[in-house]
C-alpha positions in Angstrom: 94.1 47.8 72.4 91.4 45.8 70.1 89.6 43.4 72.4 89.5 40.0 70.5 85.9 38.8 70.1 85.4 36.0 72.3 84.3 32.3 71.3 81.1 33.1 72.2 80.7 36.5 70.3 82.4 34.3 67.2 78.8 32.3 67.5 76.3 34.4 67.5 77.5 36.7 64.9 77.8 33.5 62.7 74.6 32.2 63.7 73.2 35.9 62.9 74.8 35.5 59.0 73.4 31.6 59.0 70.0 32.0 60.3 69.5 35.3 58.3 70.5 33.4 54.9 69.1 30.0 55.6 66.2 30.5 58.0 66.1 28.4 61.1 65.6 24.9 59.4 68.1 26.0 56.2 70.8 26.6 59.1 73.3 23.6 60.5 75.2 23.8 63.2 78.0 22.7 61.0 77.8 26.0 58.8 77.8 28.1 62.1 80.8 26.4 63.5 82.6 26.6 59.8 81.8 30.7 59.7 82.5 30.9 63.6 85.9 28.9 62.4 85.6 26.9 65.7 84.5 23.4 66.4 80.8 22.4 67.2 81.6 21.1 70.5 82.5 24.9 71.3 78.7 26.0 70.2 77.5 23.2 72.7 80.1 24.4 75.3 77.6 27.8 75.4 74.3 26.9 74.1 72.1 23.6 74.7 71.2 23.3 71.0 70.4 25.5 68.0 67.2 26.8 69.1 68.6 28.6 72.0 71.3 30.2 70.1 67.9 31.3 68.2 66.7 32.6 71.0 69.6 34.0 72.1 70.1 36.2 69.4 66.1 37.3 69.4 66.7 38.4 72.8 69.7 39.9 72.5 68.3 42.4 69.2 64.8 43.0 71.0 66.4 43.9 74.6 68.6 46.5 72.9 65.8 48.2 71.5 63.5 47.7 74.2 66.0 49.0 76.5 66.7 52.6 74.4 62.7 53.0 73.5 62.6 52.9 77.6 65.0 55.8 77.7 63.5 57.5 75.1 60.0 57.2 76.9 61.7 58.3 80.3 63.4 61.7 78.7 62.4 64.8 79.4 61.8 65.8 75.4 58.3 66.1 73.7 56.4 63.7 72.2 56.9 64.3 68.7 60.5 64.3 69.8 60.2 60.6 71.5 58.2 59.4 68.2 61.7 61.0 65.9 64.4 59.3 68.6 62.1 56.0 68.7 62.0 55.8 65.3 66.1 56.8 64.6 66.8 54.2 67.1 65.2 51.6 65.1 66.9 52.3 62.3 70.2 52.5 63.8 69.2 49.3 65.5 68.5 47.8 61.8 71.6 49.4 60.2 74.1 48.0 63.1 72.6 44.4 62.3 72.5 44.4 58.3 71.2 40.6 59.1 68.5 41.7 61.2 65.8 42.7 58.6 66.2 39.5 56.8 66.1 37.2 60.1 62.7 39.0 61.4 61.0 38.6 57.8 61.6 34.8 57.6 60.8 34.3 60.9 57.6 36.0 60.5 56.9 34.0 57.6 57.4 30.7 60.0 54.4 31.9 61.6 57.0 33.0 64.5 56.6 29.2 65.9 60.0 29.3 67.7 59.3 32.4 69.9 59.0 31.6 73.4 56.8 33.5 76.2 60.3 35.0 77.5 61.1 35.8 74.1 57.8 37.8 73.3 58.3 39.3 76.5 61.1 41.2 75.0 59.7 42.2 72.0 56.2 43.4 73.4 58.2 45.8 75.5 59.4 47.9 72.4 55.6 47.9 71.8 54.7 48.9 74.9 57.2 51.8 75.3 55.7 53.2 71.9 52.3 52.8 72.8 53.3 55.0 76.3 54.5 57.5 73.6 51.7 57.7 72.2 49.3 57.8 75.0 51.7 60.9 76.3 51.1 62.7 73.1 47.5 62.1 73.3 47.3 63.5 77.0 49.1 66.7 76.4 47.3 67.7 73.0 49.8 66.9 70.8 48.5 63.7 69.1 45.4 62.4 68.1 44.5 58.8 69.6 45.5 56.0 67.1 45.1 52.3 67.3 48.9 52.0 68.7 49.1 48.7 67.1 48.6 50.1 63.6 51.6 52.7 64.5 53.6 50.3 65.6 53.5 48.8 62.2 53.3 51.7 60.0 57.0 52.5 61.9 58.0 49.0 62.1 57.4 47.5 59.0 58.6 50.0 56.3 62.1 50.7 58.7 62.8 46.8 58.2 61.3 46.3 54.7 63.4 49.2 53.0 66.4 47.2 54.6 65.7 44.1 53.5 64.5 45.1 50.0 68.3 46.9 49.5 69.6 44.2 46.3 65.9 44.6 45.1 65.7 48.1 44.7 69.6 48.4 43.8 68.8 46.1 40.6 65.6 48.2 39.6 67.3 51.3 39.8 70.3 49.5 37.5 68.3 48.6 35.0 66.5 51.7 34.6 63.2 50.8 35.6 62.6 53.4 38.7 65.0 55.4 40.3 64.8 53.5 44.4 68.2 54.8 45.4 68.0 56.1 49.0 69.9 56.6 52.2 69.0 55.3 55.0 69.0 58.5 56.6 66.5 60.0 54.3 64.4 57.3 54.6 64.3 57.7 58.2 63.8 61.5 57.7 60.4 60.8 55.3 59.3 58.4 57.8 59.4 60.5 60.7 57.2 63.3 58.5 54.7 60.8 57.4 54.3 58.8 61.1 54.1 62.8 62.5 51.8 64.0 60.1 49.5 60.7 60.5 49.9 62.0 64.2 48.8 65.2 64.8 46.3 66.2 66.5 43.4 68.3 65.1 42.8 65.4 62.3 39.9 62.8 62.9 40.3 60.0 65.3 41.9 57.0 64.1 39.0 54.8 62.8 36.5 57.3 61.8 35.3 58.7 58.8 34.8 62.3 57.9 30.7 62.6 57.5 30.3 63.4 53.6 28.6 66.5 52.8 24.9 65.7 51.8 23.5 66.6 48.8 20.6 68.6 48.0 17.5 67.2 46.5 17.3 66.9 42.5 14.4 69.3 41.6 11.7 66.6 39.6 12.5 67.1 35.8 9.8 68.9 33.8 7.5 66.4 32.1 7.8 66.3 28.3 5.2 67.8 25.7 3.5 64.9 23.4 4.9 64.8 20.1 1.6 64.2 18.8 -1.1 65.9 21.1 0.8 69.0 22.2 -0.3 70.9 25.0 -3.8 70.1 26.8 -5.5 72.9 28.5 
């Protein structure tokens, strides 16, 4: 038997579709409680006001993620292993919340004002869990170190982007002006090579630069005769 989504579920998955669209300003309460098709005195039966529904559905996205990226960081597999699971959770993460992409881009945009301490708790520990990843692949050879910030991003950003950039690339590819069709799962697929191959050990340290061969010295150019004088003994 289907379990019928509760009043409160109604919310958030409304406020998800509203905040995503509208941004936090753009969104009413009103246009929640019309997609939710319940009253607004049944949003402020569960939340104080609109910023902790916000909040609420932060935490709720960032806890889910922080939570497997622990489990991935806690299994027994290998590190290039933990760097492919942390970066299929993420997508799956981003493809189970087709909102999700959109509502982290225009909060970032906002300057992230409305994230609270707990809030950025949450989302540093999905940092945190990658950056214990990579300091595992580090320790047993099989990474070079990295600024784990930078790889944070470089997996991050593009897994979100390429989401959120969907209509864009659809309409290019319509009219003919590149081809930007792509699964999801093939996108994941490339990134995995690419974060790996940035990874491996055996290349220089994040940071540095390869010294550059030096050149030999030019021997002096032979002076030329006088047009006029020639030679002088």
């Amino acid at each position: 038997m289907t379990r019928r989504p509760s009043s409160r579920d109604a919310i958030l998955a409304a406020a998800v579709a509203e905040f995503a669209a509208h941004g936090f300003r753009g969104a009413t309460v009103d246009a929640i409680a019309r997609r939710a098709r319940l009253n607004k005195a049944m949003i402020y039966y569960h939340f104080d006001d609109k910023l902790a529904l916000y909040l609420e559905i932060l935490r709720g996205i960032f806890s889910v993620m922080r939570d497997r990226s622990a489990a991935i960081v806690a299994s027994s597999t290998t590190p290039r292993e933990k760097i492919a699971a942390f970066i299929d959770a993420l997508g799956s993460e981003a493809d189970a919340r087709p909102h999700l992409p959109r509502l982290m881009m225009r909060e970032i945009a906002d300057d992230a004002r409305r994230l609270d301490p707990p809030t950025l708790r949450i989302m540093a520990g999905v940092f945190q869990n990658l950056r214990a990843i990579l300091d595992e692949g580090f320790e047993k050879g099989a990474f070079r170190r990295v600024n784990p910030m930078v790889a944070y991003f470089q997996i991050v950003a593009p897994t979100l982007f390429f989401r959120a950039a969907a209509p864009l690339r659809e309409a290019m590819s319509r009219q003919g002006l590149a081809e930007l069709r792509m699964e999801a799962s093939a996108f994941s697929e490339n990134l995995k090579d690419s974060a790996l191959q940035a990874l491996a050990a055996g290349r220089p340290e994040a940071g540095t630069r390869a010294a550059k061969p030096r050149r030999a010295p030019e021997a002096p150019a032979p002076k030329a005769r006088s047009a006029t004088t020639g030679d002088r003994p």
